[in-house]
C-alpha positions as CSV (number, residue, x, y, z in Angstrom):
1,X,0.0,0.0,0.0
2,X,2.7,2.4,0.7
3,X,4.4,2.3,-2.9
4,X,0.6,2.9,-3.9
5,X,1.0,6.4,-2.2
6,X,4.6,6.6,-3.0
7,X,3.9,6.4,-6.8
8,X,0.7,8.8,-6.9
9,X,2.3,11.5,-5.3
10,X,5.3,11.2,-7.6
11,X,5.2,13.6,-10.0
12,X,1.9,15.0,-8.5
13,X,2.6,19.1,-8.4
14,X,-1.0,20.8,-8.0
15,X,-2.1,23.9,-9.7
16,X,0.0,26.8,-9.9
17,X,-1.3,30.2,-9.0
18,X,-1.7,31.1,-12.6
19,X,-3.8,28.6,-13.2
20,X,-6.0,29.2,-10.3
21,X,-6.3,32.8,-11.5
22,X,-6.9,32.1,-15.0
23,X,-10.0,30.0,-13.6
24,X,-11.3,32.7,-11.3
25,X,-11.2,35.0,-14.5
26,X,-13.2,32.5,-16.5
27,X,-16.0,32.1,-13.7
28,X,-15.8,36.4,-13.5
29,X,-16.9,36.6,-17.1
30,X,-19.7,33.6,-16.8
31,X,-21.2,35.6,-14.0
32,X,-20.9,38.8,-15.6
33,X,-23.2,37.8,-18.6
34,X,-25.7,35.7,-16.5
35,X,-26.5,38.1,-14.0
36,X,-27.6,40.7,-15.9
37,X,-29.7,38.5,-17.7
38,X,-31.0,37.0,-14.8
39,X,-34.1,40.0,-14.1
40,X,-35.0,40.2,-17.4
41,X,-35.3,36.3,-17.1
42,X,-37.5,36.4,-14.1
43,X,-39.7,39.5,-15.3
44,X,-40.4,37.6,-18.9
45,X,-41.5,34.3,-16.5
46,X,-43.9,36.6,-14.6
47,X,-45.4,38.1,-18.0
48,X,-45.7,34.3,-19.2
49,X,-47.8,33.9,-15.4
50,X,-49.9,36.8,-15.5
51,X,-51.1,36.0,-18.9
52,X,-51.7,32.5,-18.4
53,X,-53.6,33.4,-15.7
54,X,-55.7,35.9,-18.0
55,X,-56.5,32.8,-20.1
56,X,-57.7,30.8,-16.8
57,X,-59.8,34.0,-16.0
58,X,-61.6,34.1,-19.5
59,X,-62.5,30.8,-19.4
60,X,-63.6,31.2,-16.0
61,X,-65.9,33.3,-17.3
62,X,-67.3,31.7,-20.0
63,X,-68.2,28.9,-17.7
64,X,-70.0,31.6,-15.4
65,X,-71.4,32.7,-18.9
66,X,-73.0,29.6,-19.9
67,X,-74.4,29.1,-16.3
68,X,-75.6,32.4,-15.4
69,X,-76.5,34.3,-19.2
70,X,-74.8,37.2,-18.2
71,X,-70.8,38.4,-18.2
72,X,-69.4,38.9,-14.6
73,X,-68.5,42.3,-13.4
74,X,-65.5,41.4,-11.9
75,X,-63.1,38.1,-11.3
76,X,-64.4,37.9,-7.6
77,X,-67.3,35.7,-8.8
78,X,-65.0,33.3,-10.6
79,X,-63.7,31.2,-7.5
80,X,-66.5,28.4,-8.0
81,X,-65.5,27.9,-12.2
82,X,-61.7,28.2,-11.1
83,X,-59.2,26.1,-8.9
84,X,-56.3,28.3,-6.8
85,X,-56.3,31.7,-5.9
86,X,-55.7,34.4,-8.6
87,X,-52.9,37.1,-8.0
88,X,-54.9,39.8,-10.3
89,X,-58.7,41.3,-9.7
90,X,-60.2,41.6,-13.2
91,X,-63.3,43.9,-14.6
92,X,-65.0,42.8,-17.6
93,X,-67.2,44.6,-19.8
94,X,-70.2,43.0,-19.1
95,X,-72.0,43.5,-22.3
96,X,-69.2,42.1,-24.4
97,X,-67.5,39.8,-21.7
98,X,-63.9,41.6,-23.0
99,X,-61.3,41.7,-19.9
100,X,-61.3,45.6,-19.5
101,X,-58.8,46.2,-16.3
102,X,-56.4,44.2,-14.4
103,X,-54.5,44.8,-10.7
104,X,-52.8,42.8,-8.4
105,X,-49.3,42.1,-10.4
106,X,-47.8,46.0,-9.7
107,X,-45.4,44.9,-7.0
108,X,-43.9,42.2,-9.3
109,X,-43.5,44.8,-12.0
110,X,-45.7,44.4,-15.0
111,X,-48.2,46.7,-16.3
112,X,-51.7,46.2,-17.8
113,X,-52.8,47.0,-21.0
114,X,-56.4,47.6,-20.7
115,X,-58.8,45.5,-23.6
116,X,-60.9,47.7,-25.8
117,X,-64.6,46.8,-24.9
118,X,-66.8,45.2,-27.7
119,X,-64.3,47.2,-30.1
120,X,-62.2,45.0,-31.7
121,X,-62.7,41.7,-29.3
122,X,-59.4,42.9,-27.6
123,X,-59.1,41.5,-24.1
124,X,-56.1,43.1,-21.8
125,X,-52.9,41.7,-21.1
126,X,-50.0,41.9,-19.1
127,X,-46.1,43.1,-20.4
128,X,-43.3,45.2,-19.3
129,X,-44.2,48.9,-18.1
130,X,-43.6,51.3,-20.1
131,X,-40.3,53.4,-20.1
């Protein structure tokens, strides 16, 4: 066993400080690419939530439609046609059934862009705020 030992550490010198340094500089410049990119990252993935759960809300109320005959006012009556909590409180155009307004994502960021009622069939959506 000991002229295992003997022979491995024969030869054996380690990294040199260059090379160490050489490998902190790589890691430097992987990190300085990803983190920027890591917000814009994380806002896009909330834009991608918020309007999915848009979609969930319209075809919330559809189902309220087809049961009740009228549009909902708001996204408050929608808890019996959808499962979870929603993060936004929605207004619809109860004539047409379009999503007109939309809080509850501000503090994350994103901004809604109110639906044109009855107009051109336009419901809101989230996306970044503008600049």
């Amino acid at each position: 066993m000991k002229t295992l030992m003997k022979r491995m550490h024969k030869g054996q010198k380690g990294l040199t400080l260059i090379e160490l340094l050489i490998v902190v500089a790589i890691l430097g410049i992987i990190a300085a690419v990803v983190i920027p990119n890591l917000g814009a990252f994380m806002v896009t993935g909330r834009i991608s939530a918020a309007n999915t759960e848009v979609e969930n809300v319209k075809t919330a109320s559809l189902a309220y439609y087809a049961e009740n005959e009228a549009w909902p006012a708001d996204s408050g009556v929608l808890n019996l046609y959808m499962a979870g909590t929603l993060t936004g409180n929605y207004t619809f155009d109860t004539e047409w059934g379009w999503i007109t307004g939309g809080l509850g994502w501000q503090p994350s960021g994103l901004a809604w862009t109110d639906g044109l009622a009855g107009i051109s069939g336009y419901h809101g959506t989230w996306g970044r705020p503008a600049v």
